[in-house]
N, C-alpha and C positions, 0 to 999 in steps of 0.2 A: 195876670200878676207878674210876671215873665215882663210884660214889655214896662211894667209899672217900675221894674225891678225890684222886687220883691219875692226873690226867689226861694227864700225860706218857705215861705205861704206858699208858694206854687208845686215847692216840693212836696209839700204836707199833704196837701189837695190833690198831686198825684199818687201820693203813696196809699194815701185813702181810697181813692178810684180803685188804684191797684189790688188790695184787700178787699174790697167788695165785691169786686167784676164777678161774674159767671166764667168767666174764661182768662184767668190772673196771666197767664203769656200773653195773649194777644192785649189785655190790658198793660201791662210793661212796658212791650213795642212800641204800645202809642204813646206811653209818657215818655218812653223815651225820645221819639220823635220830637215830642213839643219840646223835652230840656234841650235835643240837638238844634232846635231851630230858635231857642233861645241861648245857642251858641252856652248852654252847661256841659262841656263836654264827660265831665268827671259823673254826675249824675246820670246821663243818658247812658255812658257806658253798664254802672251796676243795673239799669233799667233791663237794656239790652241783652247785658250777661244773665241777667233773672230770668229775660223771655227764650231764653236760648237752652238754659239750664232745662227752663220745664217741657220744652218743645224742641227736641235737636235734631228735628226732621226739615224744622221749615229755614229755607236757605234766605228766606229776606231780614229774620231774624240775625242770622250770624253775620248777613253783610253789612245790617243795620251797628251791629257790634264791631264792625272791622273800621266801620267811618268812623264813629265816635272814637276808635280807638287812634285809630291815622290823625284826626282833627286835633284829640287833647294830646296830640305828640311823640303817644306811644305806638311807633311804626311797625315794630319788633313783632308786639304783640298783635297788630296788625296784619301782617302778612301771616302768623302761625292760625289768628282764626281762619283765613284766606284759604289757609292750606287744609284747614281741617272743613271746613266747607267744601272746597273740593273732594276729599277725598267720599265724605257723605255722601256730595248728588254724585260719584262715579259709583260709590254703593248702589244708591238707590236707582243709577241706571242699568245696571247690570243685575237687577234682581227681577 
């Protein structure tokens, strides 16, 4: 749908996914993936920040949030998830 351009549909389709999954984080992640690879950055990002929200251990999550966030221009916001990601895996190495 995405490469049809038809990214209303694509978003609806993902956001259904997301609602059904067994595992709504890791389902997020991956929409988020497909909106970031059909270059929706504004989309991928709430995807991202959904899967980060319910999951704030897993660091490919927040990176995955720091690109969408760097990509649709907000760099700002970029480097403080950055920072907040590190500060988590230096948590969780020290524990």
């Amino acid at each position: 749908l995405l490469a049809q351009r038809k990214s209303s549909q694509a978003r609806a389709t993902l956001d259904a996914m997301v609602a059904a999954a067994p595992n709504p984080a890791e389902a997020a992640n991956a929409g988020g993936l497909v909106l970031l690879e059909g270059r929706e950055f504004g989309g991928a990002r709430e995807l991202f920040a959904s899967a980060v929200r319910q999951s704030r251990k897993r660091l490919d999550y927040q990176l995955n949030l720091a690109r969408a966030e760097a990509l649709g221009g907000d760099r700002d916001a970029a480097v403080r998830t950055l920072a907040a990601a590190g500060e988590s895996e230096s948590g969780l190495a020290s524990a």
